[in-house]
C-alpha positions as CSV (number, residue, x, y, z in Angstrom):
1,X,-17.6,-22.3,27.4
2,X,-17.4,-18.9,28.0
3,X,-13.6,-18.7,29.1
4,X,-13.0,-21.2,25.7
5,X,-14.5,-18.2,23.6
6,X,-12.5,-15.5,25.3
7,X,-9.2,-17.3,24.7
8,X,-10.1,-17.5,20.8
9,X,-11.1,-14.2,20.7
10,X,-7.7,-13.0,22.3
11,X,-6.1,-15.1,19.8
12,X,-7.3,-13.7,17.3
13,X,-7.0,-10.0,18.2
14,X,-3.4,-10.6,19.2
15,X,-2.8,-12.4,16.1
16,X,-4.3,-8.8,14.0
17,X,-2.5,-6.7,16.4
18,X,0.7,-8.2,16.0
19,X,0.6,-8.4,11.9
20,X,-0.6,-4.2,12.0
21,X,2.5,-3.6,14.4
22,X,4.9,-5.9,11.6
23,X,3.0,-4.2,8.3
24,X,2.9,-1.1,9.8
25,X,6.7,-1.3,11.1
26,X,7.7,-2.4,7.0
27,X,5.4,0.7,5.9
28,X,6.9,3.2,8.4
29,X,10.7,2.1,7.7
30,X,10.5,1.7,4.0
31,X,10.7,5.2,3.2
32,X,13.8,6.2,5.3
33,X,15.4,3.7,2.4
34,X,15.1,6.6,0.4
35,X,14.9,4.5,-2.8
36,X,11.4,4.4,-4.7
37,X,12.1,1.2,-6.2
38,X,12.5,-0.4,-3.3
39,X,10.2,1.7,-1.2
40,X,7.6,1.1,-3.0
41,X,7.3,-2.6,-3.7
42,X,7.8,-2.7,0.3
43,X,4.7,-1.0,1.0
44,X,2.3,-2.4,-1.8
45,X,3.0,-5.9,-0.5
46,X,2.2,-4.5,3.0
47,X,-1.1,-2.8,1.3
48,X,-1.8,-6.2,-0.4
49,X,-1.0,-8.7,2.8
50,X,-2.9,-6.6,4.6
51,X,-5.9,-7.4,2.9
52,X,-5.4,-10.9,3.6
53,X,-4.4,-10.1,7.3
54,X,-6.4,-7.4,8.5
55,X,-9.3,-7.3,6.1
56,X,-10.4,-4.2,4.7
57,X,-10.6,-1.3,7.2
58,X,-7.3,-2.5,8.4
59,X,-5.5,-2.4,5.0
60,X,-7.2,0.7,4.5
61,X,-5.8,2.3,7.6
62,X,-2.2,1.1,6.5
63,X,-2.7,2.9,3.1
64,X,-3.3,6.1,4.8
65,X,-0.1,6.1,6.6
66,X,2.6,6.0,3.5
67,X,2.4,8.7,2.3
68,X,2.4,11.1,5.6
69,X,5.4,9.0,6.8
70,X,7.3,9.8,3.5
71,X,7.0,13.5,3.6
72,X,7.9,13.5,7.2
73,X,11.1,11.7,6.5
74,X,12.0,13.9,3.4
75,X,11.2,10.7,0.9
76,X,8.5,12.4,-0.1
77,X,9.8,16.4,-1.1
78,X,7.6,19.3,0.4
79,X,6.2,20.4,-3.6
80,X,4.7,16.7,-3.2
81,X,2.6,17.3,-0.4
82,X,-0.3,18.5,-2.7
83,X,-0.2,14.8,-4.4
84,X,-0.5,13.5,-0.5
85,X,-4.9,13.4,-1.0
86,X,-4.4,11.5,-4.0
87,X,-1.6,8.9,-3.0
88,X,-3.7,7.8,-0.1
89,X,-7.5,7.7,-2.4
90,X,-4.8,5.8,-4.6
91,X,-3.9,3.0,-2.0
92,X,-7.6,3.0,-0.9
93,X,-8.8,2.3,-4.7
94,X,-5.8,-0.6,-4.6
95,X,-6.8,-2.9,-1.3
96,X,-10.7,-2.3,-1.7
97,X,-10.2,-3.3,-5.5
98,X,-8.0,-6.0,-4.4
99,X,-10.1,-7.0,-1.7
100,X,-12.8,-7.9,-3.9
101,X,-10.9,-9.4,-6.7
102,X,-7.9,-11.9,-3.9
103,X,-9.9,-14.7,-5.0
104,X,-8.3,-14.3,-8.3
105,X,-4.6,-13.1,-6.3
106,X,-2.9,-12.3,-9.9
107,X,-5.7,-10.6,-11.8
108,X,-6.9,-9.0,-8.5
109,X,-3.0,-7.6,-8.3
110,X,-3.1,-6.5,-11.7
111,X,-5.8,-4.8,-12.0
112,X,-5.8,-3.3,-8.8
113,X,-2.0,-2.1,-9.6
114,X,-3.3,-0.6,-13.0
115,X,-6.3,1.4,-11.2
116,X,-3.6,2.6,-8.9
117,X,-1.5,3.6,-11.7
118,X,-4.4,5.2,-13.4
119,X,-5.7,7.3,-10.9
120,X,-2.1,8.7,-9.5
121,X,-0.8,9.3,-13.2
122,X,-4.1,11.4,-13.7
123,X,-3.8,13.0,-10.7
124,X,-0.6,13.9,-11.4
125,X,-1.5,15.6,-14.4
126,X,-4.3,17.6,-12.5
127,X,-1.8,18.7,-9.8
128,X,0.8,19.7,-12.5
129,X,-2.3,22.1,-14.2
130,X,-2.3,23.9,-10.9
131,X,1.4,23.7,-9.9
132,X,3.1,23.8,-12.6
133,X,6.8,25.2,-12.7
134,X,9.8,23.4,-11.4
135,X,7.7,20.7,-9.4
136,X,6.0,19.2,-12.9
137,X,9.2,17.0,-13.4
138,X,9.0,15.5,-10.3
139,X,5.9,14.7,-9.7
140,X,5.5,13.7,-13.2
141,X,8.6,10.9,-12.6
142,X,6.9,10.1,-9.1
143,X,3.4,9.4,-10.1
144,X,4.4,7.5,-13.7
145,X,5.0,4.1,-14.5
146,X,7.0,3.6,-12.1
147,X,3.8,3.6,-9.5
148,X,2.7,0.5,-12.1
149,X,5.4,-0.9,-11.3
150,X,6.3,-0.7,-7.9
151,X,2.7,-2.0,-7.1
152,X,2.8,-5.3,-9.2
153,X,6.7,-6.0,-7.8
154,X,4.5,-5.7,-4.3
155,X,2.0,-8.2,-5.3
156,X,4.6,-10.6,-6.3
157,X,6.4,-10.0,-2.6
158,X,2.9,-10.6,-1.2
159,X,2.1,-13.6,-3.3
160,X,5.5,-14.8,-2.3
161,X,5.1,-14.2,1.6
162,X,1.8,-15.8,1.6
163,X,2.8,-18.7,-0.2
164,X,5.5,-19.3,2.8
165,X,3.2,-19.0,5.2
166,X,2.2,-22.0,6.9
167,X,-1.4,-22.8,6.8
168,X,-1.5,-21.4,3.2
169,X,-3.7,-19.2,2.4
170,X,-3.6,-20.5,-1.6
């Protein structure tokens, strides 16, 4: 009995591992794309399957890791680095709302995406009050709708992966 329980257990950790190393993989190599339109949809619908694979600490964990791996690769320009706090609480707010709301995939996606939204578009505007100058443009286009956007295009990609899973989740 005991060795039957091991096995499942190792299944099951393996099974985690692998879909961190594949999420995190998509979230790491997205940003050398160097397109936020792309970029972006890429790692919500990482944020959002992970909810469904990892759970919550584990999708949490991948929305920490975006934003660092953008400014390291230059996606992310060095007079953004003050949004960096903010763009990971933003990715935070998005799984944990989404996490308890996936029962409801598209109004937990939407609502989840507009909180995001919200929050970085607010943010945004705080940063700009201290910064100001030649940055404001930037991070004014970066944290807009286009953050609205970005996030519901990666719900759809998660709904979409999900859907051709087999053993559906839906």
């Amino acid at each position: 009995m005991k060795q039957a329980k091991a096995l499942v257990l190792k299944k099951i950790e393996t099974k985690e591992m692998v879909s961190f190393a594949t999420l995190f993989s998509v979230i790491f190599f997205a940003p050398l794309l160097g397109n936020q339109l792309v970029t972006g949809p890429l790692v919500n619908a990482s944020l959002f399957l992970g909810v469904f694979l990892l759970g919550l600490p584990g999708a949490i964990l991948l929305g920490v890791l975006p934003s660092i791996i953008a400014l390291g690769v230059g996606l992310l320009p060095a007079l953004m680095a003050p949004m960096i706090p903010f763009i990971m609480a933003s990715n935070i707010l998005l799984v944990t709302v989404f996490y308890f709301l996936k029962k409801h995939f598209f109004g937990g996606v939407v609502v989840a995406s507009f909180l995001k939204f919200s929050f970085l578009y607010l943010s945004g505007i705080l940063v700009l009050s201290f910064l100001g100058g030649e940055s404001a443009p930037l991070i004014s286009s970066m944290m807009g709708y286009l953050q609205l956007l970005t996030a519901l295009m990666g719900g759809l990609i998660a709904f979409l992966f999900l859907k051709a899973l087999p053993g559906k989740i839906f």
